[in-house]
N, C-alpha and C positions, 0 to 999 in steps of 0.2 A: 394565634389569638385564641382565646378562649372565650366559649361562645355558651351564655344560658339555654337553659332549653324551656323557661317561662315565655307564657304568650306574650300576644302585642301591649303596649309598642314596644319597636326595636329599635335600641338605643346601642349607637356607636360613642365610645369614649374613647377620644384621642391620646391620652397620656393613663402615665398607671396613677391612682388616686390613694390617698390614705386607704389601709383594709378593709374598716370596719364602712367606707361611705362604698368599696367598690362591692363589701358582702351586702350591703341592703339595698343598693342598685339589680344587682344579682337577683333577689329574693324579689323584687319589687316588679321588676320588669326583663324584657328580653333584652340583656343586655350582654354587647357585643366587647370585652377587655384586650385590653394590649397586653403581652406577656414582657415586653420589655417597652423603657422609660425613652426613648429618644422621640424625638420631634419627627414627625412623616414628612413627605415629599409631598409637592404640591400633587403629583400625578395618584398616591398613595390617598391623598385627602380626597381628590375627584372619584376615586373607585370605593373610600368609606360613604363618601355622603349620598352615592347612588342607589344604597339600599336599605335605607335606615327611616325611621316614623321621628328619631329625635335626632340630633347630633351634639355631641357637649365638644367641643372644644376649648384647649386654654390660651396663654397671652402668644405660644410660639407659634402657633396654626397662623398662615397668612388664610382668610376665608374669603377671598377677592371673588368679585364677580365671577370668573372663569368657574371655581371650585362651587359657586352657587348656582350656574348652570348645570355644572352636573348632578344637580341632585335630584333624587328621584323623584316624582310626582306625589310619594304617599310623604316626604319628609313636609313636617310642620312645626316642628321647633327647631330652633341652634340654641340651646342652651349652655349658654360660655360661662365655663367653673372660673369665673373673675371678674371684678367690677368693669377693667377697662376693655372698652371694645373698637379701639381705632383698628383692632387686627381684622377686623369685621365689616365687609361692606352691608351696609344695616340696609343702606338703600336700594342694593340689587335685590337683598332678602324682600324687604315688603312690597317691593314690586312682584314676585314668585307667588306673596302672599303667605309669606313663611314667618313666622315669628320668633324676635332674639331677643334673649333676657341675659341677665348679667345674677350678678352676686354681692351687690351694694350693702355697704354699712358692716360689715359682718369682720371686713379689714382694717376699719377707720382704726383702732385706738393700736393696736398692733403695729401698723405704720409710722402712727404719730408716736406711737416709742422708739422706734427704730428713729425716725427724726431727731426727737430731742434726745438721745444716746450721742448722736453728730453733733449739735449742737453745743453739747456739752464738751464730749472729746474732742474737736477740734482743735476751740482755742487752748485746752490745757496742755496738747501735744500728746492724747495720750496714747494712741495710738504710734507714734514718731517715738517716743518714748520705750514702748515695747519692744519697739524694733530694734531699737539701740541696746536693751538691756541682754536682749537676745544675739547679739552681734558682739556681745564682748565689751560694749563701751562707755559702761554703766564703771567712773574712776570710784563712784563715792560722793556723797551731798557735798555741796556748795552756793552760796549764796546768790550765785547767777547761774546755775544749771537750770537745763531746761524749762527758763521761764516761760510764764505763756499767758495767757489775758484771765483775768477774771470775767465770769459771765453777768453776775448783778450786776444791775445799772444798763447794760448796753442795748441796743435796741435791734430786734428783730422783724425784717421783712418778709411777710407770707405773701407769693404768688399765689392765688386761689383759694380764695375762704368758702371752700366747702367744707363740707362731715368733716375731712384729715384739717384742710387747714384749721376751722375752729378746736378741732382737737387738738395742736401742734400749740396754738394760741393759749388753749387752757394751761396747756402744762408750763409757757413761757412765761406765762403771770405769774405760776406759783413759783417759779424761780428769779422772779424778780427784773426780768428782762421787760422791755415796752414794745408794744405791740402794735404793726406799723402791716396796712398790705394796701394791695393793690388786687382788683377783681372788674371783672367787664360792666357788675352791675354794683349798687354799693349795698352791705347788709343791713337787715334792719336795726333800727337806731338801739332796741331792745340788746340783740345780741351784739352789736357793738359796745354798748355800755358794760354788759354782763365779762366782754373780753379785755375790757378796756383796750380799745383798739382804734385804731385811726386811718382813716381810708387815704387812700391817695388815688385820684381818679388818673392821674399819669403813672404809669410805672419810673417814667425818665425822673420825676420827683422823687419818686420815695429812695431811688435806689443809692443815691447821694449821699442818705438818712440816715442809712443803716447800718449797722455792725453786722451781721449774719441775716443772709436770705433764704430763705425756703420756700423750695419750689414744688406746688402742691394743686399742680392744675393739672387736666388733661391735656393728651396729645391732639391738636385740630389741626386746620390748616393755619390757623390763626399763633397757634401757639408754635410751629416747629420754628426752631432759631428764635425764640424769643428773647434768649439770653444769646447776643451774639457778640463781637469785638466792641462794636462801638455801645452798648449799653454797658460794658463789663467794664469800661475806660468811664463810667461815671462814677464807679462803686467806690469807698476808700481805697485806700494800700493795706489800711487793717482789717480791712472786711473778709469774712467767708461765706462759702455757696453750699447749702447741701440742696440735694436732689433726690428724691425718694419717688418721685412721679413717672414722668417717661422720659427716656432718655433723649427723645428726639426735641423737647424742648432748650437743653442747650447744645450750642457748639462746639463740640470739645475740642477741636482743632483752637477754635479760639480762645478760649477755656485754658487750656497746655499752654498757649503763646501769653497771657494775661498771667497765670499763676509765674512761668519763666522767667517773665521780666518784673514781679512784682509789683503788678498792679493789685492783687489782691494779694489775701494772707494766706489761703486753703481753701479748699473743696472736700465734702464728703457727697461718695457718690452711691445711689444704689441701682443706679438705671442706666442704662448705653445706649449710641444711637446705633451704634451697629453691636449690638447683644448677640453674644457672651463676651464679645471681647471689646474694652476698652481702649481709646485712642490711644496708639504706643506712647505718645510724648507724657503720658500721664503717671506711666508706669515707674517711671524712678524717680517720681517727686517723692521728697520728706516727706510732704506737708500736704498729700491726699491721703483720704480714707476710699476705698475699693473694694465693698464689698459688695456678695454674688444678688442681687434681686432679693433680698430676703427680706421686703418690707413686710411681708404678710406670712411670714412663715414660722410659724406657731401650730402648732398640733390644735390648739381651740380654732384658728381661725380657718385653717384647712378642714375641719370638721363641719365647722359652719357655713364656709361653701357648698359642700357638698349638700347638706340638709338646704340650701336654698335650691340647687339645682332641681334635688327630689321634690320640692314645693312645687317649684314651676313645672315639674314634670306630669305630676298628680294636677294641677290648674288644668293643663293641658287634654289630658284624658277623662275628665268630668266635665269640660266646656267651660270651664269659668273662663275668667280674664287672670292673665299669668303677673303674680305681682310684681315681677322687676322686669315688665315688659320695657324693651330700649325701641323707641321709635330714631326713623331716620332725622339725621339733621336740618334743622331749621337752617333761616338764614344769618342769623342771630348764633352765637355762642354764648358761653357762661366760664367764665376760667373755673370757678369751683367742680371739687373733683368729687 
């Protein structure tokens, strides 16, 4: 590891960062860097968090209560380089008295392109497409090759009209698609109107609806299996799934068995429930897309993590209130992400 020799605080960062956010963490504070990029051990995390004023972790750090016990008495931040924080027991933290902040907004529009990229490639095949042209099996045009659906007109289902989903929603209207979700609370009639969008207070409703769903909530206890066999058995046969959220909202076991027998048309996925690696049955469909986590992975928006970490960090050490403080869970949820 490679350790500053700037005074306090000392800040432990879990993974290696873009350069330029890990040289002004450096300059900024005592900070403590990884020399290589892999994910630590839980035992590895209980021996970083025991000596540090801050602690940054990202989505692969489990920070379970256990890991929150060991931290040291001077630790007063977790400041997690990411919006989502289910890896994070928030509420063993404020019981310590230790405060956790996140990286909100900074991801939204970055994600919601990666979304609509899915929603767009799916129905065309165009990904199933590549693959084939790559494999040799590209004969020459014809008038029924790889047909695929047109996106105008069809209507799209958002799980979780937060920041991503109304940004998934903007980009769906200027493509002409209609705009359908489901959320635990309904938005207001304002930004309804502005998405032209139409609530459905049952998910079991909307999902009938739709031609492509998007799935743009967070992971709760509310939400794991939210997409499971028997919701997946209301969708059309022509419908697709993308997933850009956490993986642990759907079932991919049931998910494989649904795409198998053709109850739906496709999935594009960017999330796993057991990440890095996707359910095997998923692996040799045509008609998934599979790629690595890279909803927010942009050089702007990994830079603009990093500058919200160093916000909350500087909050921290002048006494203010830390702007993307995450308090522990109510008893109440929000699907929006």
């Amino acid at each position: 590891m490679n350790t500053s020799s700037k005074s306090s605080p000392k800040v432990f960062v879990t993974r290696r960062l873009p350069q330029e956010i890990e040289v002004r963490m450096t300059d900024l504070f005592d900070t403590t860097l990884r020399t290589s990029d892999t994910p630590l051990s839980q035992d590895a995390l209980k021996a970083a968090i025991s000596h540090c004023d801050v602690f940054v972790p990202t989505v692969t750090d489990k920070i379970d209560a256990d890991v929150i016990a060991a931290a040291g008495p001077e630790l007063r931040l977790i400041a997690n380089f990411g919006a989502g924080t289910d890896h994070i027991d928030v509420a063993a933290a404020h019981e310590r008295g230790i405060t956790v902040t996140n990286t909100p907004g900074v991801l939204t529009e970055d994600t919601a392109d990666l979304t609509m990229a899915m929603i767009l490639a799916l129905p065309r095949r165009l990904v199933e497409g590549d693959r084939r042209n790559r494999a040799g099996k590209f004969k020459g045009w014809g008038p029924n090759h790889m047909l695929g659906h047109r996106v105008r007109g069809k209507a799209l289902g958002i799980v979780g009209m937060g920041r991503i989903g109304q940004a998934v929603a903007k980009r769906a209207h200027a493509f002409g698609l209609t705009v359908h979700y489901h959320n635990r609370r309904q938005a207001p009639k304002g930004i309804e109107q502005a998405l032209g969008a139409t609530y459905h207070a049952s998910l079991e409703d909307m999902l009938g609806q739709v031609d492509i769903l998007s799935i743009n909530c967070p992971a709760t206890p509310d939400t794991h299996h939210l997409i499971n066999a028997e919701r997946l058995k209301l969708m059309r046969p022509t419908s697709f799934i993308v997933n850009t959220s956490r993986g642990e909202v759907i079932d991919e076991a049931a998910l494989a068995a649904a795409l198998e027998a053709g109850m739906i048309s496709g999935a594009g996925l960017d999330v796993y429930e057991n990440e890095p690696m996707p359910h095997p049955a998923l692996l040799g469909l045509p008609n998934v897309i599979l790629s690595p986590h890279i909803g927010s992975a942009t050089h702007e928006s990994r830079r603009e993590m990093g500058e919200k970490v160093m916000i909350n960090i500087r909050a921290m050490i002048d006494h203010h209130a830390c702007p993307d403080r995450v308090l522990p869970p109510g008893s109440s949820f929000s699907l929006a992400s």
